[in-house]
N, C-alpha and C positions, 0 to 999 in steps of 0.2 A: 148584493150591490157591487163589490166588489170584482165578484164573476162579471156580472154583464159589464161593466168596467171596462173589464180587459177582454174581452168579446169586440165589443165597441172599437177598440184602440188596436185591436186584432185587424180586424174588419178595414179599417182607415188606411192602415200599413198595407196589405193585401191591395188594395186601391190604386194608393199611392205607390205602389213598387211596379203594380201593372203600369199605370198612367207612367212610367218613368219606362219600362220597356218599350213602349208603344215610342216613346219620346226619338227613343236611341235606334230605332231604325227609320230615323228620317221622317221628311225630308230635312236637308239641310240647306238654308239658300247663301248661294255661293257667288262670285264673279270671278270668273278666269279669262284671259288676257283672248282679244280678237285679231284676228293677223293682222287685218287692216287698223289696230292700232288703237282699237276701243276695248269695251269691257262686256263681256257675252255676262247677262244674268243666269242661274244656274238654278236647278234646284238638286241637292246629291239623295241617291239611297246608299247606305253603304254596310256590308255586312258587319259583326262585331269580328274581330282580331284579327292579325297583320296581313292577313292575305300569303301570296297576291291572289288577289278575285278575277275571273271573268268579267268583262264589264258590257252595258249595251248604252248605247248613245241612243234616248228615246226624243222624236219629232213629235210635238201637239200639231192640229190641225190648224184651219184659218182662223179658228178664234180664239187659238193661244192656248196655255197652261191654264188658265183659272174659268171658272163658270162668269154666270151674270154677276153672280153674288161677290165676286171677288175673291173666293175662296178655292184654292188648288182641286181642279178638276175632278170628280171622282174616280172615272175610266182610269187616269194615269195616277191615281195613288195606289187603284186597288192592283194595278200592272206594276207598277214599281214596288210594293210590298211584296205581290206575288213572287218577285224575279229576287227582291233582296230575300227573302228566305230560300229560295234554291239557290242560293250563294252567291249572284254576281252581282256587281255597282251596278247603279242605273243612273244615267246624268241625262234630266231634260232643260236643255238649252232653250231659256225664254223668245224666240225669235220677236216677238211681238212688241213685249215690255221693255227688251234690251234697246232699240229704237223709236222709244219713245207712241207707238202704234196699238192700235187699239186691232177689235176685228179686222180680218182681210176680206171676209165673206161675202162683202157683197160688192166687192173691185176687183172689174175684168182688165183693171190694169194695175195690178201691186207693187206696191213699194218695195214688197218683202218678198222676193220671187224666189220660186220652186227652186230653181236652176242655179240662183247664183247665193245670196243672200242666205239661205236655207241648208248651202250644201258647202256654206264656207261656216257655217255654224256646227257643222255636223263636223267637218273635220277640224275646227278650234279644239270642241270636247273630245274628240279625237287623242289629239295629239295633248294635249291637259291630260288626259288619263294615263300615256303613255310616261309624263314625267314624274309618275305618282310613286313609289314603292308598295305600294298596297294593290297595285292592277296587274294582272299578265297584259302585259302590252301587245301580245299578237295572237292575244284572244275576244278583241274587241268587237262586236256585232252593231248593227243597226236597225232599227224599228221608230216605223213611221206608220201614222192614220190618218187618211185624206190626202190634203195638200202635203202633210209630213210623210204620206209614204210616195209623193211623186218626189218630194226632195230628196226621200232615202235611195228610190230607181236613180234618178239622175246621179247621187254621188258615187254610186259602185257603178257607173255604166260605163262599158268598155272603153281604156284609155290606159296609155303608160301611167304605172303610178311611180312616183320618183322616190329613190331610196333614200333621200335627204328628210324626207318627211316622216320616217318610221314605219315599223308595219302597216299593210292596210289594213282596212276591214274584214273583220273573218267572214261573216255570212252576213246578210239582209233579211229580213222580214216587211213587206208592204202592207196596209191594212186598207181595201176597196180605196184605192189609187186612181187618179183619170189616169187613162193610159192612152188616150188619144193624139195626144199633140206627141209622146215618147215613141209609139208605133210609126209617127209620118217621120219622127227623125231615125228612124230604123237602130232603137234601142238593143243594147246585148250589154248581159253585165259579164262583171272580169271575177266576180265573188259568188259562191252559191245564194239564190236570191228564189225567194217564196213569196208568193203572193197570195193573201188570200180575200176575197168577195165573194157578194151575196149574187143569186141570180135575179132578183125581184129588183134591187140596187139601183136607183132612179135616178143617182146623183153622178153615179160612176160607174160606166159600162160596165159588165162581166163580159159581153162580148170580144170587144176593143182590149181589155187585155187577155183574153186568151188566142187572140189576132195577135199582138202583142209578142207573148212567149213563144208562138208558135213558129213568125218569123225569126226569130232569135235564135233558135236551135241548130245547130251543127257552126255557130261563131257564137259563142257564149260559153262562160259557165256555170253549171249546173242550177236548171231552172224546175219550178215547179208551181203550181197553180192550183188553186183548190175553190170552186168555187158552189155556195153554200144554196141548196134550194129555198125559196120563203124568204132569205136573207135579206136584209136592209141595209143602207148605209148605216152604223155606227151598231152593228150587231154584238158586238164586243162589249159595248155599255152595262154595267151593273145594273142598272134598274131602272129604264129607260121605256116607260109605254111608247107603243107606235105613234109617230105624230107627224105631220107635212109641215117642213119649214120650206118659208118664202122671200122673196127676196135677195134669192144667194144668185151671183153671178155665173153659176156654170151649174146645171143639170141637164138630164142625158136629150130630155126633149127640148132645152131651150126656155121655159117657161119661167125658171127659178124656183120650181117648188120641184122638191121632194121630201118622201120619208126617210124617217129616222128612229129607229127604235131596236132595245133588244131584241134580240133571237138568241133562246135558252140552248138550243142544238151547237149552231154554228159558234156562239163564247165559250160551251164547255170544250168544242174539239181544240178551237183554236189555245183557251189557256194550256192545253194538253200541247198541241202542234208547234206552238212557237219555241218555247224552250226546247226543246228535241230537236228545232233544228239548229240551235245556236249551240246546241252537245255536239253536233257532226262535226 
């Protein structure tokens, strides 16, 4: 009796010590200060001890940080665990919930644009990490999916970056990006910047960004593009059957409907691919 006892209260402790690890790598939800004078919602990963860490500023798509269900997105926990145990911060900026907005998905006029709103978020957590002691402040990257990765093109896209502001960005990562309306403004980044999409991608040309990198080359820097055969938009998803969403205000024929679903190929290169390039 006794044995199993302490079996029992073994077993509990074991539990209980894991549920308490799992606890301490995040997330953390945070608010850190907006230029414009508001308060950006936050959610942090952060490694255990003083650092300073690598860090990446990670973009959710048009329908935010959380699923239907209310609950922190799978895709961006299971990216932010992955990245907090190869050692860097991960801060994903709530653009959605910070202003009060729900979905973007299916408004061909948003509130919450790629360009401005998206890309003044991305440099709030930016510069928050910069005033951390726990960050290398000019080793900060960026990664975006969907809408998040035209906000991540648009912030590194070639322009004086002013020294009052801190380092910039060290590299980019984009994840199946429209690259359409980026290509008519004749897009080049000032940061090494990777893009990666599906060929099959109904929602987001491969086309149009590899139109895209291609005019950009010899005024840019260092670009790359990988774009995945079979691939779908949100091929990076954990566990994700194929499925046609509708409704959404921008797919590649106009309709509002496209696929979504894993591709086991293109998520295991890309977990491999991304960090590797946020090491360069």
């Amino acid at each position: 009796m006794i044995r199993s006892r302490l079996a029992l209260l073994t077993a509990i402790f074991v539990v209980a010590s894991a549920g308490l690890a799992l606890g301490a790598a995040g997330p953390e939800a945070m608010e850190i200060p907006q230029k414009e004078g508001g308060r950006l919602k936050v959610l942090l990963f952060r490694p255990e001890g003083p650092g300073p860490f690598p860090a990446v500023v990670a973009l959710h798509n048009c329908s935010g940080l959380n699923n239907r269900g209310g609950s922190f997105g799978t895709r961006y926990r299971d990216w932010g665990e992955r990245l907090v145990k190869s050692g860097y911060v991960v801060v994903f900026p709530d653009s959605n919930v910070s202003r009060g907005a729900g979905s973007q998905c299916a408004a061909q006029s948003r509130s919450i644009r790629s360009d401005r709103e998206r890309v003044a978020d991305a440099e709030a957590a930016r510069v928050w990490l910069q005033s951390q002691s726990w960050v290398a402040g000019d080793r900060i990257s960026l990664l975006g999916w969907s809408s998040g990765a035209i906000a991540a093109l648009w912030a590194v896209r070639a322009r004086a970056h002013q020294a009052s502001e801190g380092p910039d960005f060290r590299s980019a990562v984009a994840l199946y990006p429209g690259c359409r309306r980026l290509s008519n403004a004749a897009w080049s980044a000032r940061v090494p910047t990777l893009i990666l999409i599906g060929r099959a991608d109904d929602r987001s040309s491969a086309a149009a960004c590899q139109q895209m990198v291609a005019g950009a080359r010899g005024r840019s820097a260092r670009l790359a593009i990988q774009v995945y055969p079979g691939a779908h938009h949100d091929f990076d998803h954990p566990n994700r059957p194929l499925q046609v969403r509708s409704g959404l205000a921008f797919s590649v024929d106009g309709t509002g409907r496209a696929h979504s679903g894993t591709n086991p190929a293109a998520r295991a290169d890309a977990i491999k691919r991304v960090p590797q390039w946020f090491e360069q």
